[in-house]
Structure formats: structure tokens, C-alpha cells
N, C-alpha and C positions, 0 to 999 in steps of 0.2 A: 280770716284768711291766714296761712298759714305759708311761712316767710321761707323762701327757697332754701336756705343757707342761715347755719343755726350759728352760735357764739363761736363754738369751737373749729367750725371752717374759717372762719377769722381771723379766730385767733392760732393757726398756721398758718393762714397767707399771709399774714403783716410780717411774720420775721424772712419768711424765703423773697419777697417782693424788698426788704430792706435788701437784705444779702446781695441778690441779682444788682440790684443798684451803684456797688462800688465792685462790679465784677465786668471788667473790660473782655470783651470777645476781640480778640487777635483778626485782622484780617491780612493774613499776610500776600504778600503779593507772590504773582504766578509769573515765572521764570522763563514757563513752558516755550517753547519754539526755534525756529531757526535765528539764530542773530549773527550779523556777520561785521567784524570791525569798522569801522569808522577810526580811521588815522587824524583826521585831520580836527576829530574833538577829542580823542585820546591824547595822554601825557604820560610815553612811551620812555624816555630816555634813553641810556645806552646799553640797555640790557632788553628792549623791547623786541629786538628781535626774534625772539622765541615767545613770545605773547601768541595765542591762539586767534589767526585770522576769522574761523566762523566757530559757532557752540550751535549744536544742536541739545536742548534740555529739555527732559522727561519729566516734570515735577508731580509728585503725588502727595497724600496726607502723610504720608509715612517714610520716604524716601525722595531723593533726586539723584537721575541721570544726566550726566556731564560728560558727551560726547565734546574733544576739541580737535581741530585740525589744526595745526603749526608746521609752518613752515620747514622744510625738510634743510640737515646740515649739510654745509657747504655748496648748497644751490641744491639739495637733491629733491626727491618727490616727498612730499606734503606726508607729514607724519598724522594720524588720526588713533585717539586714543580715547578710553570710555571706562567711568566708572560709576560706582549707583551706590551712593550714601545716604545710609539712615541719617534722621535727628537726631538721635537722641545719643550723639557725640562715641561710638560705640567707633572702632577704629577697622577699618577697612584695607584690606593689602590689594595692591595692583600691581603692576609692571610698568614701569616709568620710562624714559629714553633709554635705550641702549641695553637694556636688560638688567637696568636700574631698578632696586624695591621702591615700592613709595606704601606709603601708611597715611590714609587724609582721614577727617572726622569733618562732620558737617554739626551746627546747632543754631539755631533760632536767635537772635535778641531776644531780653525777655518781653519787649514790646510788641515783637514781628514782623518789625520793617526789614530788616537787615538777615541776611543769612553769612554766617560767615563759615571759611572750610581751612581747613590747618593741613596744611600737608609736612611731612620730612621724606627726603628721597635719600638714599645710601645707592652709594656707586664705588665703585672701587678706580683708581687712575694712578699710573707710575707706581702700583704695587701699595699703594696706599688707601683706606680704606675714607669716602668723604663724604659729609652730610651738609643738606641744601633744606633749609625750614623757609617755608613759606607761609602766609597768613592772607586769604582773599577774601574783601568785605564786597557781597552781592549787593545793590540797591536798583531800584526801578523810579524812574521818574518823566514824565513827560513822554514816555513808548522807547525811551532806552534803558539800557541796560551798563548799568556801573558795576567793573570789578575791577578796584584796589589791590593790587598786593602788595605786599611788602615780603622782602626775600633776603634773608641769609643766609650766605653762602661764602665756600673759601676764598672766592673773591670780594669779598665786602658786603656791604646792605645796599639795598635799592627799592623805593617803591615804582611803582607803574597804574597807570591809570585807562584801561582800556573802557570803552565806548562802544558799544555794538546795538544795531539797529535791525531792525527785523526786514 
């Protein structure tokens, strides 16, 4: 009788079956939906007032859409603004407040828990030209949604801690 599988199928499956073996598959978490703030588990500080009350996110293998709604200045109608970032940190122009540029980049951890997006926004004020860098770390846990940022800006550093729930 003659044996399905001769030496030399073998002898390529033992190195691809090691290989496979210390080769981690990413399963990153899915962003996707409607989520809308939770104040009262967010850690907001004094700069949270322009924190985005709901996100509507698009997430693909390839890209994510980041629709936010923020509340509008000095009491006015709700600002809603949308942009759609590759992974693969490649830099993206939008239109920010006020007809503000912004440039955000989105990339992976190299594990794929965490997505983090890097923004700089240029604005011009009192004839003076100003830039606001931002850094927001995305995580999911227990069906919320954590986005960290940290903010620099000509008024100082700040992070914020919003919570949004679907």
C-alpha cells in the first residue's frame, strides 16, 4: 500500500507549521457604529467642552471613517465633521473648525488593540498663524468605546478622556 504523502510533503510542512506557530494573527477590534458620549464615565476636564458628543464610525480593512458631532461655539448649532483615514499613517487634509486645515494620520499598534490618529490643525487668529497637535488613543472594552487625547495647543497641554456607548 502506498502512503498518501511522500518525505518531501513533510518535509515542507514541518517548517511552514513551525513558522505559523510564532506568527500572531492581529484581531483588531471593530469601531464600527453609532456611539454617543457618556459624561458621567468620561474625564473631560476643562477643555472638554468641544470633545465630540456622538461618532458615527465606518471601519474597513483598509481605512476608517470618523464622522463627529461637537457641540457648536458659543451655544450655536452642533458642528458635524467627517474624515476617512488609511492605516497605513499616510497623511490626510481636511477642514477643521472655522476653516481651519487639519492633517490627521491613523496607524495600528503593532499588536491591534489600540488605533491611534495624530492630528495638527493650522488656524490663523489676531493675524497670527497657530497650531493645535493632537494624539487620540481608540480602545474598546466591555461594548465602550475609549478615546484618550492629549492636546497641544497655545494654550497649554491637556488630555481628555471620552467614553461613548452605542
Amino acid at each position: 500500500m502506498k502512503k498518501p504523502f511522500g518525505k518531501t510533503f513533510y518535509s515542507l510542512l514541518i517548517p511552514v507549521v513551525f513558522l505559523l506557530s510564532f506568527t500572531k494573527i492581529t484581531d483588531r477590534p471593530n469601531f464600527s457604529g453609532d456611539w454617543k458620549l457618556d459624561e458621567s464615565k468620561s474625564e473631560l476636564g476643562d477643555f472638554g467642552g468641544r470633545v465630540a458628543r456622538s461618532l458615527k464610525v465606518e471601519q474597513k480593512d483598509n481605512a476608517i471613517t470618523i464622522t463627529r458631532t461637537t457641540p457648536g461655539f458659543n451655544g450655536g448649532d452642533p458642528v458635524t465633521s467627517s474624515v476617512t483615514l488609511s492605516y497605513d499613517g499616510k497623511v490626510t487634509d481636511s477642514e477643521g473648525f472655522g476653516g481651519s486645515k487639519r492633517k490627521s494620520t491613523a496607524k495600528w499598534s503593532d499588536d491591534g488593540s489600540t488605533l491611534t490618529v495624530d492630528n495638527t490643525i493650522t488656524f490663523e487668529r489676531d493675524g497670527q498663524t497657530n497650531e493645535i497637535k493632537s494624539t487620540e488613543t481608540w480602545t474598546t472594552k466591555d461594548g465602550l468605546l475609549s478615546v484618550v487625547t492629549h492636546t497641544n495647543s497655545p494654550r497649554g497641554e491637556s488630555t481628555t478622556k471620552a467614553i461613548y456607548t452605542h
